[in-house]
C-alpha beads as a LAMMPS data file, in Angstrom:
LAMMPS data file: protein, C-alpha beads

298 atoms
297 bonds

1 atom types
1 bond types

-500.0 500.0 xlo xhi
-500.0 500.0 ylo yhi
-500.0 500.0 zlo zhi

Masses

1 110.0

Atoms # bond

1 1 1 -25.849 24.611 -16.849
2 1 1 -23.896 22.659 -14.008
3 1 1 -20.240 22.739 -14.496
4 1 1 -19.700 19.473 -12.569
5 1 1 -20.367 16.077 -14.207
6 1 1 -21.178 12.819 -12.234
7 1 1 -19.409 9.131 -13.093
8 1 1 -19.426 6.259 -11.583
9 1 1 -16.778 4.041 -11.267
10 1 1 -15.593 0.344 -11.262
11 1 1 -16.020 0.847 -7.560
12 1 1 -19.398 0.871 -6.672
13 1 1 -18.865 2.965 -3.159
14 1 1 -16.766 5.875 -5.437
15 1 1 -18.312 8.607 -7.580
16 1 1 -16.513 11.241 -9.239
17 1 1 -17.369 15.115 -9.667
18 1 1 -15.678 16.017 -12.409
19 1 1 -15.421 19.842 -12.961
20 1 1 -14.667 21.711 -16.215
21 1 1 -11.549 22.787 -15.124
22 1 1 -8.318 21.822 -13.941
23 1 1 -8.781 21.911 -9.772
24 1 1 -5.076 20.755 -8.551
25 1 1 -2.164 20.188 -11.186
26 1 1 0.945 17.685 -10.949
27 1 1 -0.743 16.632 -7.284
28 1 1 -2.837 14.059 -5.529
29 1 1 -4.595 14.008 -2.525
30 1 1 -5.833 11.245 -0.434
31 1 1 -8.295 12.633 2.759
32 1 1 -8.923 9.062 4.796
33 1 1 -10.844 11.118 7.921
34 1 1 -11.677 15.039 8.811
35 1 1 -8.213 15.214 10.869
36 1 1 -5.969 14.753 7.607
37 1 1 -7.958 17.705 6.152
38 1 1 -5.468 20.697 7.102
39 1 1 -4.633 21.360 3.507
40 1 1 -7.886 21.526 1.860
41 1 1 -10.708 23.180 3.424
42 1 1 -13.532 21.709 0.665
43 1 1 -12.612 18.181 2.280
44 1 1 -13.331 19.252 5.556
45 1 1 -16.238 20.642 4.783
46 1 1 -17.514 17.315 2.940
47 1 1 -16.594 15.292 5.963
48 1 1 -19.335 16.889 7.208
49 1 1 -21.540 14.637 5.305
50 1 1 -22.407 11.625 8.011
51 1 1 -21.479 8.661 4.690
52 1 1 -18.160 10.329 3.770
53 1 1 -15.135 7.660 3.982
54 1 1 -12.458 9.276 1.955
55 1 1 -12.053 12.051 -0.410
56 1 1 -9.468 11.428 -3.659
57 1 1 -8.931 14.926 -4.889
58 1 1 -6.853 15.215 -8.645
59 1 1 -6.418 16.848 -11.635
60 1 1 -9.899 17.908 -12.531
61 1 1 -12.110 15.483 -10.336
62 1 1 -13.075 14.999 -6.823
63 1 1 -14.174 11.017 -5.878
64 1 1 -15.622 10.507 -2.915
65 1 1 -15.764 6.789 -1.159
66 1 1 -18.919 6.592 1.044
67 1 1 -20.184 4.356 3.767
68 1 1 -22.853 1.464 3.005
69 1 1 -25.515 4.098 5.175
70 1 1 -26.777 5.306 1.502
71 1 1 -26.854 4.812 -2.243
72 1 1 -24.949 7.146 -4.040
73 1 1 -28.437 7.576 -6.089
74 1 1 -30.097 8.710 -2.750
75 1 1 -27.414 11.628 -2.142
76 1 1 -25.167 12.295 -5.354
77 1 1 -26.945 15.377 -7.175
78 1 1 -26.793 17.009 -3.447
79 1 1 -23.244 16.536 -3.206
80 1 1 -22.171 17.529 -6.397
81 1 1 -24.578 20.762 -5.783
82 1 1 -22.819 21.573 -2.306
83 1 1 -19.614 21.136 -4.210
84 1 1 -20.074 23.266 -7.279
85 1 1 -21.941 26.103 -5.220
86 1 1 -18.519 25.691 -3.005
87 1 1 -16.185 26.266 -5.743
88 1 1 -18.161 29.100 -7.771
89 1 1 -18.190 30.938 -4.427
90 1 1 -14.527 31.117 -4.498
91 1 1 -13.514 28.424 -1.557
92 1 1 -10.185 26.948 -1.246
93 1 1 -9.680 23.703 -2.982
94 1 1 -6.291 22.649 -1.780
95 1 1 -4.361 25.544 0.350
96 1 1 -1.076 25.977 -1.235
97 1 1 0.591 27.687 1.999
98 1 1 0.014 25.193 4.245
99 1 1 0.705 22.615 2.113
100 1 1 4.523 24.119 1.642
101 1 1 4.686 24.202 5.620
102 1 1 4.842 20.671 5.133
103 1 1 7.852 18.302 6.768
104 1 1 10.149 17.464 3.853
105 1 1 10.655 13.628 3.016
106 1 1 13.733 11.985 3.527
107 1 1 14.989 8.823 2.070
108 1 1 17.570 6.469 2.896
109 1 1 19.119 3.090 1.305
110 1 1 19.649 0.228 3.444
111 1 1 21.446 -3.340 2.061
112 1 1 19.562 -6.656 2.720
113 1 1 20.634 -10.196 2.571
114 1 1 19.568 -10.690 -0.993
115 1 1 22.231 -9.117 -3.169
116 1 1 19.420 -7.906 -5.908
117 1 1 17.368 -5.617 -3.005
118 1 1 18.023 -2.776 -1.221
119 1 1 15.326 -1.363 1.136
120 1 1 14.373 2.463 0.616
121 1 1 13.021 4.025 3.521
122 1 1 10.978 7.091 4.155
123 1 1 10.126 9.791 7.466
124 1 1 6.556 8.906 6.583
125 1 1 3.903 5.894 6.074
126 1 1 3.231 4.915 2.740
127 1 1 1.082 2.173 2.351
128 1 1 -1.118 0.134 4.738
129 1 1 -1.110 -2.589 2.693
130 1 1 2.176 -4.327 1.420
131 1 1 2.205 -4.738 -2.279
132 1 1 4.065 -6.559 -4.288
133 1 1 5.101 -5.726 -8.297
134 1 1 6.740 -8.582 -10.419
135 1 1 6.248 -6.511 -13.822
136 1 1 4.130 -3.284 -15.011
137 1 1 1.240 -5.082 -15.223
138 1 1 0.688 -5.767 -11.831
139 1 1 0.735 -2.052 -11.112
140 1 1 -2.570 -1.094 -10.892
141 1 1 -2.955 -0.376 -7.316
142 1 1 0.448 0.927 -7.335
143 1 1 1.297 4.352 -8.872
144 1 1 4.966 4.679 -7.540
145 1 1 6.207 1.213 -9.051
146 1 1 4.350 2.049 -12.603
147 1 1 6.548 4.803 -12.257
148 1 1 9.877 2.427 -11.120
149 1 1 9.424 0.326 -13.742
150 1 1 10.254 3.082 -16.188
151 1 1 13.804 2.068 -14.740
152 1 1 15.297 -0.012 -16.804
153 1 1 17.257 -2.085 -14.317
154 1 1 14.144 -2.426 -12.063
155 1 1 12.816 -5.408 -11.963
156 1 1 10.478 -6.019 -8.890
157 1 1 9.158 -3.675 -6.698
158 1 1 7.709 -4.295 -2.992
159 1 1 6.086 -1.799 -0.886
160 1 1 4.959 -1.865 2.326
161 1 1 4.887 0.882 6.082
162 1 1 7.621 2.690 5.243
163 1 1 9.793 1.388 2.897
164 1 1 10.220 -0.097 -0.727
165 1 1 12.172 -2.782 -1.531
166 1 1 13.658 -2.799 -5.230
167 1 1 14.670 -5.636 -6.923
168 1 1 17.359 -4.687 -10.013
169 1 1 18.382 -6.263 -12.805
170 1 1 22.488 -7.876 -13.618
171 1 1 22.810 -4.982 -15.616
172 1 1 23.138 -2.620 -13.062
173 1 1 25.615 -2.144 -9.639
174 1 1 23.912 -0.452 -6.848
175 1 1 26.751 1.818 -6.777
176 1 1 25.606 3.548 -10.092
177 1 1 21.786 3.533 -9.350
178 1 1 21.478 4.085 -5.622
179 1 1 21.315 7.904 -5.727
180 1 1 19.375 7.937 -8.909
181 1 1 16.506 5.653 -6.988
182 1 1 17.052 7.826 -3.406
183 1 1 16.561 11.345 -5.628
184 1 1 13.429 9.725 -7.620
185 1 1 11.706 8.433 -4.677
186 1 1 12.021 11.578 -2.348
187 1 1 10.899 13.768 -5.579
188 1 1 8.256 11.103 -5.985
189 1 1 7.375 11.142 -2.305
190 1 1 7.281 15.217 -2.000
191 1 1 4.756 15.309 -5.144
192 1 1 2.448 13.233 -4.583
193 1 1 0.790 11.494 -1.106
194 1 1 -0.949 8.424 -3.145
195 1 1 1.726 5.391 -3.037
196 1 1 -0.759 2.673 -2.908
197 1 1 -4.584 2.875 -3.502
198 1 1 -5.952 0.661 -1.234
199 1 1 -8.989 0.731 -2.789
200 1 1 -7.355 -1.020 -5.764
201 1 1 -5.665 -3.662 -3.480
202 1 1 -6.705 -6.905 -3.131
203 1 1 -6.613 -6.033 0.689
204 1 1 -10.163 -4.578 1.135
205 1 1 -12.193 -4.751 4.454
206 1 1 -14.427 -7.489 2.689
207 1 1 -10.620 -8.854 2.077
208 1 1 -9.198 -8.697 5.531
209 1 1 -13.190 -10.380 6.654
210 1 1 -12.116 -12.993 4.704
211 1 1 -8.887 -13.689 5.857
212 1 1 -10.414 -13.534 9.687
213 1 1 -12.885 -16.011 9.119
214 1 1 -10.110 -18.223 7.233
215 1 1 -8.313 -18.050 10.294
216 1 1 -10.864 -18.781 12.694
217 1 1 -11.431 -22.122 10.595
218 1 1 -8.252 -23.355 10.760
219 1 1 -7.224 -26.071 13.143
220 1 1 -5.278 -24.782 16.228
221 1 1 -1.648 -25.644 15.406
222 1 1 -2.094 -23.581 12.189
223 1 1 -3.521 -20.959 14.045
224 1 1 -0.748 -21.016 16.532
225 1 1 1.947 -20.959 13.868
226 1 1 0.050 -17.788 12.447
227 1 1 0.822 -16.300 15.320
228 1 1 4.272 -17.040 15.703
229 1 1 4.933 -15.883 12.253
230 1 1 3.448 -12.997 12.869
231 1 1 4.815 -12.101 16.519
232 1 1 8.471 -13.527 15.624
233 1 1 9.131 -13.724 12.538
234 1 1 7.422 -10.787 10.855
235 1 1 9.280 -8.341 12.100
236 1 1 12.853 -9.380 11.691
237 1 1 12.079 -10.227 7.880
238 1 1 10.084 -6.771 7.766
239 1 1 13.693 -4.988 8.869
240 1 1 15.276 -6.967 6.102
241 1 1 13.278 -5.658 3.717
242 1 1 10.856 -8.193 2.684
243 1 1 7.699 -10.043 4.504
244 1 1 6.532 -13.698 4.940
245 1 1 3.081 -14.780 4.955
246 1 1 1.009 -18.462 6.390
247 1 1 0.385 -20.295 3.369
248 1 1 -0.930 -23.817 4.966
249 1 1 -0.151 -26.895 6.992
250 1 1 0.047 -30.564 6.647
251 1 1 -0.949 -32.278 9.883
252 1 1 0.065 -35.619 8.169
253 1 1 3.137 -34.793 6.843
254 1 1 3.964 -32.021 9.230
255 1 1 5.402 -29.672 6.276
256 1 1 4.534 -25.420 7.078
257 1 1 4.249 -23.364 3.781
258 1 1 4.918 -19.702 3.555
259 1 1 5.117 -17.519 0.970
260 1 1 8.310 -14.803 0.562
261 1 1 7.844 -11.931 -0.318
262 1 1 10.332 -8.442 -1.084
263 1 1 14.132 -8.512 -0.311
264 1 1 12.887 -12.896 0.991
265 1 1 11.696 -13.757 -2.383
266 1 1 14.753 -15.134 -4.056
267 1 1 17.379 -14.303 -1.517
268 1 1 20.376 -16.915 -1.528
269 1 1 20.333 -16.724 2.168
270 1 1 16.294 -17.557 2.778
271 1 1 16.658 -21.418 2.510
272 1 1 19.229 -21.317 5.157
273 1 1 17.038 -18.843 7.330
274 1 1 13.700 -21.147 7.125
275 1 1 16.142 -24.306 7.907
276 1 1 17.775 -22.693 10.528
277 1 1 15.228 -20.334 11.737
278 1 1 12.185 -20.340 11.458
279 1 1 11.819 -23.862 11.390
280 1 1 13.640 -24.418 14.541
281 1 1 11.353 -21.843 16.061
282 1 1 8.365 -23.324 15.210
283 1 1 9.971 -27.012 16.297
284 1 1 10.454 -25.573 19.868
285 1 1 7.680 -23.730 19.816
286 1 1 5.219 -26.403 18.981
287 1 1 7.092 -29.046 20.778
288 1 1 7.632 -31.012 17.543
289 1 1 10.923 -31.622 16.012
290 1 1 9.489 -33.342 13.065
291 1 1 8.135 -30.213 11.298
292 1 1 9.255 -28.929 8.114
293 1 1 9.409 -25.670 6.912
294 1 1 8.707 -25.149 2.895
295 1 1 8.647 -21.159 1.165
296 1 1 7.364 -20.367 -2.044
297 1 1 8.423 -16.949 -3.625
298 1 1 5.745 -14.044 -3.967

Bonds

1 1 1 2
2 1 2 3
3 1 3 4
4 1 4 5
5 1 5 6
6 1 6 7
7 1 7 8
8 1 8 9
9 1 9 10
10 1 10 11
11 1 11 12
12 1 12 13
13 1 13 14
14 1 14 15
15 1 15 16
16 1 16 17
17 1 17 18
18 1 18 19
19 1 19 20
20 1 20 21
21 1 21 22
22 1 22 23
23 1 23 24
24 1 24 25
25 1 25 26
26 1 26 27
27 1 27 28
28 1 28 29
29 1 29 30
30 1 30 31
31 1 31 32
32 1 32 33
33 1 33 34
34 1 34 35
35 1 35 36
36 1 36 37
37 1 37 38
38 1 38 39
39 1 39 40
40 1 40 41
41 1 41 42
42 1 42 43
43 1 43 44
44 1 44 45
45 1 45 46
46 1 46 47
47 1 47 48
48 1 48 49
49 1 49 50
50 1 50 51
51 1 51 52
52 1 52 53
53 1 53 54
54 1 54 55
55 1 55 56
56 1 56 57
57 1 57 58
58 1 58 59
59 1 59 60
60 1 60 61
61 1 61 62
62 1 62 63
63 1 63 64
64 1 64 65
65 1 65 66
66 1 66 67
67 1 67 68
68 1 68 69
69 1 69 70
70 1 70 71
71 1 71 72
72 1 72 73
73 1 73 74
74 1 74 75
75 1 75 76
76 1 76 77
77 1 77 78
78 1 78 79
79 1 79 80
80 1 80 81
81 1 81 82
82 1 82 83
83 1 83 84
84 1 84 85
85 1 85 86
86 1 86 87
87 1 87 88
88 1 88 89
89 1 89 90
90 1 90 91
91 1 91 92
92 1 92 93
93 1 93 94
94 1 94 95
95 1 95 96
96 1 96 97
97 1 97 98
98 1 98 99
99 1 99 100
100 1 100 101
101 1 101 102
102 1 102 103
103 1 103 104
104 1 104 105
105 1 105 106
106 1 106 107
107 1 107 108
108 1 108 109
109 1 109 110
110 1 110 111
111 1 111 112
112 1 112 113
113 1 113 114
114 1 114 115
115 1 115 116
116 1 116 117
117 1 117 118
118 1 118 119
119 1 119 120
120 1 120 121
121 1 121 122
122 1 122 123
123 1 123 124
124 1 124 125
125 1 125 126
126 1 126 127
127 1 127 128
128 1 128 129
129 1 129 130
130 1 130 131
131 1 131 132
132 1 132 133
133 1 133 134
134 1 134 135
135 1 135 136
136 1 136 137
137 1 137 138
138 1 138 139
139 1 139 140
140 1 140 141
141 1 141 142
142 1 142 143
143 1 143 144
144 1 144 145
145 1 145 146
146 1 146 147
147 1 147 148
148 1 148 149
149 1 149 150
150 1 150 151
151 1 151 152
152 1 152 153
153 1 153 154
154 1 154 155
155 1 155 156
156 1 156 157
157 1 157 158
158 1 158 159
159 1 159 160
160 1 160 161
161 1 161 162
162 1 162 163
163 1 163 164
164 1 164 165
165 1 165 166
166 1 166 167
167 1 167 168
168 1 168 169
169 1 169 170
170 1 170 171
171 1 171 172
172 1 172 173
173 1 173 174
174 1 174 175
175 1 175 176
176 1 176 177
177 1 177 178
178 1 178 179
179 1 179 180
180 1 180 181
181 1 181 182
182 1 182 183
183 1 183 184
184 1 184 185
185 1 185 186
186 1 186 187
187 1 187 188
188 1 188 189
189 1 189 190
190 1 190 191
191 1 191 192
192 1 192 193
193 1 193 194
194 1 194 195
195 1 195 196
196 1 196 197
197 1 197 198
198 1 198 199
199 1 199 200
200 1 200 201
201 1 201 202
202 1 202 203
203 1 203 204
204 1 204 205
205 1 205 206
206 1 206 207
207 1 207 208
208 1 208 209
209 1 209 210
210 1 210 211
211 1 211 212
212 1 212 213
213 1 213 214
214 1 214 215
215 1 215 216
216 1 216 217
217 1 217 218
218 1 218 219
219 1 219 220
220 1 220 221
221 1 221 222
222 1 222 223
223 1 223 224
224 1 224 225
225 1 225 226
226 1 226 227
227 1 227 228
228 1 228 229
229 1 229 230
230 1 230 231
231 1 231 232
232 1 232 233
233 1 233 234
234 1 234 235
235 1 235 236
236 1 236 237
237 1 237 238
238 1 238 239
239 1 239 240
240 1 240 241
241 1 241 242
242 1 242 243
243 1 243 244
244 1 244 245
245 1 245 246
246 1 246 247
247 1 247 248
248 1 248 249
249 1 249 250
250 1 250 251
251 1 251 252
252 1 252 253
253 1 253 254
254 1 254 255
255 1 255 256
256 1 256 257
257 1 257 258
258 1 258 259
259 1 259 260
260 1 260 261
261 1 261 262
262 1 262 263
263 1 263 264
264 1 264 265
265 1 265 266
266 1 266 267
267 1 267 268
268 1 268 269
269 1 269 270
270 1 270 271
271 1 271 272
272 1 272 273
273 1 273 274
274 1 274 275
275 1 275 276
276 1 276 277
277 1 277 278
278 1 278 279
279 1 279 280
280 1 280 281
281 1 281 282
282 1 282 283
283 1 283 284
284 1 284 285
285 1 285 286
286 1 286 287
287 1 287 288
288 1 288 289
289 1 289 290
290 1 290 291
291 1 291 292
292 1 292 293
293 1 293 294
294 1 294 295
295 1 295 296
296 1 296 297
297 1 297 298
């Protein structure tokens, strides 16, 4: 009788193997190619498999994200063959040793204009994809602000590279909480490598398609304030913490909308930086001191 069971999920391009028995406890892994596969020699050895995209090992299940080449009908009982005759033989899972080799994570706080954020940044990438929490619910793709929100003065969380922003409650001084959130997030960090499924993220390839051929329709000033935004702008609000993102633009009444996001969304300071920054970019920029700059929070 096979040991391993096969489900699909709400992701058609992800199966799970699920095995009778625990295969890595407290821990997640995350494989995206063949090169990340140091620590576990069974995800090397599936990478071998020409429609592997990325391996999700935890707990007692290994999903597996393939490439549109085949239907997971075609290949499934195969793979879940190779990876229970793998296991029963005895190989190596996830190697422990190499694992502890690993660099350790540091963490440290950094103030931001808005009074309510502070920026916490880590030695190592986290997401891909900038997300951004407003409660629990919208959590889903997000494992480490689920877990933030168990805070009781949290209340926003926005992550994106390196860095989450945390929005707290009145009821709280950074003073007191600080080192409680540095502590959590490098324990956090040093347990786990899955921040942010991107697979849960509204960001997908298909996404990212989308927004390409959005901005390939747009007229040219929009597209040219796109990339100002994003060349200019982007970064400097990045540093600070938060990010800023094209929402539209009125050739008529010559008004830009962006959306703020993080450490932006909220800040007393933003209005003044749109009036007196970004807005005067853009009017030099485009040659047209008649444009008006409009933000909506995330």
């Amino acid at each position: 009788m096979s040991r391993i069971s096969i489900k699909n999920t709400n992701n058609p391009s992800i199966v799970k193997f699920e095995w009778n028995e625990i295969l890595t406890k407290g821990k997640n892994f995350e494989f995206k190619n063949i090169d990340e596969t140091k620590d576990s020699p069974l995800a090397k050895q599936l990478f071998y498999l020409p429609f592997v995209k990325t391996i999700y090992i935890s707990g007692n299940f290994i999903a597996i994200e393939k490439f549109s080449i085949v239907q997971w009908e075609e290949v499934q009982e195969e793979v879940a063959k190779q990876i229970e005759e793998y296991i029963t033989s005895g190989g190596v899972i996830i190697n422990e040793a190499t694992l502890a080799k690993k660099n350790p994570i540091t963490i440290y706080a950094e103030s931001t204009p808005n009074p309510a954020v502070t920026k916490f940044v880590a030695n190592k990438l986290l997401t891909k994809t900038a997300v951004e929490c407003k409660n629990i619910d919208e959590t889903k793709a997000a494992p480490l602000a689920k877990d933030l929100f168990s805070f009781p003065f949290v209340k926003e969380v926005f992550i994106d590279e390196n860095y989450v922003s945390i929005t707290k409650y009145d009821i709280a001084s950074w003073d007191e909480i600080t080192f409680e959130l540095r502590n959590f997030l490098k324990q956090y960090l040093e347990q786990t490598d899955i921040v942010v499924d991107e697979n849960l993220v509204e960001k997908t390839d298909n996404y990212k398609i989308q927004q390409e051929e959005f901005f390939e329709n747009l007229d040219v000033t929009s597209q040219q304030i796109i990339n100002i935004l994003e060349e200019y702008v982007k970064p400097a609000v990045q540093s600070d913490g938060g990010n800023i993102t094209f929402n539209s633009y009125d050739e008529q009444a010559n008004i830009v909308k962006v959306t703020l996001q993080g450490a932006c969304s909220g800040c007393p300071s933003s209005t003044f930086t749109l009036k007196n920054g970004i807005e005067n970019m853009l009017r030099q920029m485009l040659n047209n001191n008649t444009i008006v700059v409009e933000a909506m929070n995330g």
